[in-house]
C-alpha positions as a Markdown table, in Angstrom:
| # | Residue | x | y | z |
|---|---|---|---|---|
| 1 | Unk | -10.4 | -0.8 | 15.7 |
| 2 | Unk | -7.1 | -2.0 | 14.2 |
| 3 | Unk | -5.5 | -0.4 | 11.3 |
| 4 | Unk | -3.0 | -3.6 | 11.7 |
| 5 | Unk | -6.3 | -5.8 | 10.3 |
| 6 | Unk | -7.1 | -4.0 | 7.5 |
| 7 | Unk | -3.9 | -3.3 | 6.6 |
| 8 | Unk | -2.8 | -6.5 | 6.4 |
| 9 | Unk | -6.5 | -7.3 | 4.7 |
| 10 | Unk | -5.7 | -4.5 | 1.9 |
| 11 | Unk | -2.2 | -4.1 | 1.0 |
| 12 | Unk | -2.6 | -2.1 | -2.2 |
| 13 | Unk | 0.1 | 0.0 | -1.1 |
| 14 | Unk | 2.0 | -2.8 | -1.8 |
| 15 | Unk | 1.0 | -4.6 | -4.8 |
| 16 | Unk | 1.3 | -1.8 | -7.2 |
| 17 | Unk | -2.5 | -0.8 | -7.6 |
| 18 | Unk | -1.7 | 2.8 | -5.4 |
| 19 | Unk | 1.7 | 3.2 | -6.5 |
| 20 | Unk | 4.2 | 2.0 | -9.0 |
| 21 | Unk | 7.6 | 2.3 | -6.8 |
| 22 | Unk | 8.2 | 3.3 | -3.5 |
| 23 | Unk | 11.2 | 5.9 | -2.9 |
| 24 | Unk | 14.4 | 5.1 | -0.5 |
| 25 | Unk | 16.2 | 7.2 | 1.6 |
| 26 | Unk | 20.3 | 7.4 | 1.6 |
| 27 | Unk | 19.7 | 5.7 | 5.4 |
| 28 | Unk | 16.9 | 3.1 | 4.0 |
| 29 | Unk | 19.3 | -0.4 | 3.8 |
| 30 | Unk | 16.5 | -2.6 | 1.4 |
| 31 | Unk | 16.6 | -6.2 | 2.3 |
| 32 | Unk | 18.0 | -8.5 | -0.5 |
| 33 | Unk | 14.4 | -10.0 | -0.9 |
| 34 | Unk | 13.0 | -6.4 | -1.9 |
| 35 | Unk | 15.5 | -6.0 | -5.3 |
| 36 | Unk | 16.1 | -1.8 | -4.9 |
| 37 | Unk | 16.6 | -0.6 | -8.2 |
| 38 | Unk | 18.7 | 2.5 | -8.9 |
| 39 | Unk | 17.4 | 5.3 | -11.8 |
| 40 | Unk | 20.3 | 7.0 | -14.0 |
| 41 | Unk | 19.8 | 10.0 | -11.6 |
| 42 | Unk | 20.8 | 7.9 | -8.5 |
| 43 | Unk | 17.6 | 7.6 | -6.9 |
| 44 | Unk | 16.8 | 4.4 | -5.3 |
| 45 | Unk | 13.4 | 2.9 | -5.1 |
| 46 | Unk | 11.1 | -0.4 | -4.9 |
| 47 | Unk | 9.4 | -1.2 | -8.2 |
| 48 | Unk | 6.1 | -2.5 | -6.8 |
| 49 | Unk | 4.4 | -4.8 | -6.6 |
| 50 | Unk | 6.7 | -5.1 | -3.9 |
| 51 | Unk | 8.7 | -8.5 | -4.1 |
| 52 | Unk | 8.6 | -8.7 | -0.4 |
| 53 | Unk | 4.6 | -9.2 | -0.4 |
| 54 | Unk | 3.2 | -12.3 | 0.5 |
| 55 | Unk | -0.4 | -12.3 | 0.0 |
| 56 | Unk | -1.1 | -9.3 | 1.9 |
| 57 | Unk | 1.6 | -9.7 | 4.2 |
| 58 | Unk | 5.2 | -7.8 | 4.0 |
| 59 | Unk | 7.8 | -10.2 | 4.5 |
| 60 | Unk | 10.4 | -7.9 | 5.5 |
| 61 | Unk | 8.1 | -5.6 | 7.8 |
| 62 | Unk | 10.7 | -5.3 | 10.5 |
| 63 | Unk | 13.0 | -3.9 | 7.8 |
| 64 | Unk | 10.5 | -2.1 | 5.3 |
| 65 | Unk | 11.6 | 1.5 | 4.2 |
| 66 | Unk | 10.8 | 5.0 | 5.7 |
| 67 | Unk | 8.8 | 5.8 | 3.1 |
| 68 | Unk | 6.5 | 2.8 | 3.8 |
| 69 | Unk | 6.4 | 2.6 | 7.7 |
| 70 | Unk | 4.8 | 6.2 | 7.2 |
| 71 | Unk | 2.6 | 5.9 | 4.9 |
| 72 | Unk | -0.9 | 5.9 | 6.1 |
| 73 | Unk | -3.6 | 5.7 | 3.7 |
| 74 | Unk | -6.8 | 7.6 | 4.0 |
| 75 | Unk | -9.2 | 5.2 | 4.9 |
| 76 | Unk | -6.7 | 4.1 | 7.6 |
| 77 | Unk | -6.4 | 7.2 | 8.7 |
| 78 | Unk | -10.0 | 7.4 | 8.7 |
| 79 | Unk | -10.4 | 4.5 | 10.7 |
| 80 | Unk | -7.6 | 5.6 | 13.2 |
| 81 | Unk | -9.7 | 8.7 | 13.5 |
| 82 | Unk | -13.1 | 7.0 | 14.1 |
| 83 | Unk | -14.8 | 7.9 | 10.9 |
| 84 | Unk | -15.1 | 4.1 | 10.0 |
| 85 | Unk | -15.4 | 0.8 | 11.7 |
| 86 | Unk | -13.1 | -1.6 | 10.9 |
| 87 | Unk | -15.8 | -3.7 | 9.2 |
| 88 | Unk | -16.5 | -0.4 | 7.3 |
| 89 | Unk | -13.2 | 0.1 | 6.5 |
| 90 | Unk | -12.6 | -3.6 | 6.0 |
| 91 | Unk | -15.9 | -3.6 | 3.4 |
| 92 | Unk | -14.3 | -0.7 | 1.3 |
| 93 | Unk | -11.0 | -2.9 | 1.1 |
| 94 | Unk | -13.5 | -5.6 | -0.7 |
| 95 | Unk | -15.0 | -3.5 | -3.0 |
| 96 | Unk | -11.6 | -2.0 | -4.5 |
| 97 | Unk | -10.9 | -6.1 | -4.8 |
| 98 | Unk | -13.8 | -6.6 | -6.4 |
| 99 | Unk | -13.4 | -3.6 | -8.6 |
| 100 | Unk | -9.9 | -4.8 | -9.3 |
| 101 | Unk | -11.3 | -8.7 | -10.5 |
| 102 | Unk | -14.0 | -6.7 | -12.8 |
| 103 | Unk | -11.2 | -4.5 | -14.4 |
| 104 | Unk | -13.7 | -1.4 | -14.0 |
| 105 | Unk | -10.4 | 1.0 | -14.2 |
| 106 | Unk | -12.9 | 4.3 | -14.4 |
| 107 | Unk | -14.8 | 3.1 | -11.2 |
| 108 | Unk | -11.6 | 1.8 | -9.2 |
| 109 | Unk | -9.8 | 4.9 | -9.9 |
| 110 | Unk | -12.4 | 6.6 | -7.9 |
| 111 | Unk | -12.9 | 4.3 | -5.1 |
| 112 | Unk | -9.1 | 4.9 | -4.6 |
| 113 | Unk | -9.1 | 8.1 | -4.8 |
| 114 | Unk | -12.1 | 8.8 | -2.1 |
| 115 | Unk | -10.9 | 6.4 | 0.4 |
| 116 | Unk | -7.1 | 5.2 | -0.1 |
| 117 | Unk | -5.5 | 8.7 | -1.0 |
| 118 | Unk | -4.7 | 7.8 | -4.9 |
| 119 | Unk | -4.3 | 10.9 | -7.3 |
């Protein structure tokens, strides 16, 4: 099982559809490509979709912020814990997709929330 596959299969984490900015840390340096934007309180973030996403793939991965080399999503987490195969897991991925390409908001809402971790 490879939560490195679906991952790089899903990357909704990414692309805005599980979260609409990503925090920095003081210590977090964002690469150029990534544009970090800074709110009239101070606090930096990365609008998303992320502008290092390629596809599914980061582009700055080596680089990428604490917050997202620890965020683990719940059906990765799932999968890391056996509960799901990573066809399973990879199957779930497609149906948010095709949930997304239907615009059924009420139905992907749920999906997300039962297996990605979106309130």
């Amino acid at each position: 099982m490879s939560a490195e596959t679906v991952c790089q299969a899903c990357a909704m984490c990414c692309d805005g559809t599980l979260f609409t900015r990503v925090p920095l840390t003081p210590d977090d340096v964002a690469p150029a490509e990534v544009h970090a934007v800074t709110s009239p309180t101070g606090a930096r973030f990365l609008p998303q979709p992320c502008a290092a996403l390629s596809g599914t793939r980061c582009a700055v991965y080596a680089q990428r912020p604490t917050a997202c080399r620890r965020f683990e999503c719940l059906l990765v987490a799932a999968l890391r814990d056996g509960e799901v195969s990573e066809a399973g897991a990879l199957e779930l991925v497609a149906k948010a997709r095709a949930l997304q390409r239907q615009q059924d908001a009420g139905r992907l809402a749920e999906h997300l929330r039962l297996y990605f971790g979106r309130y």
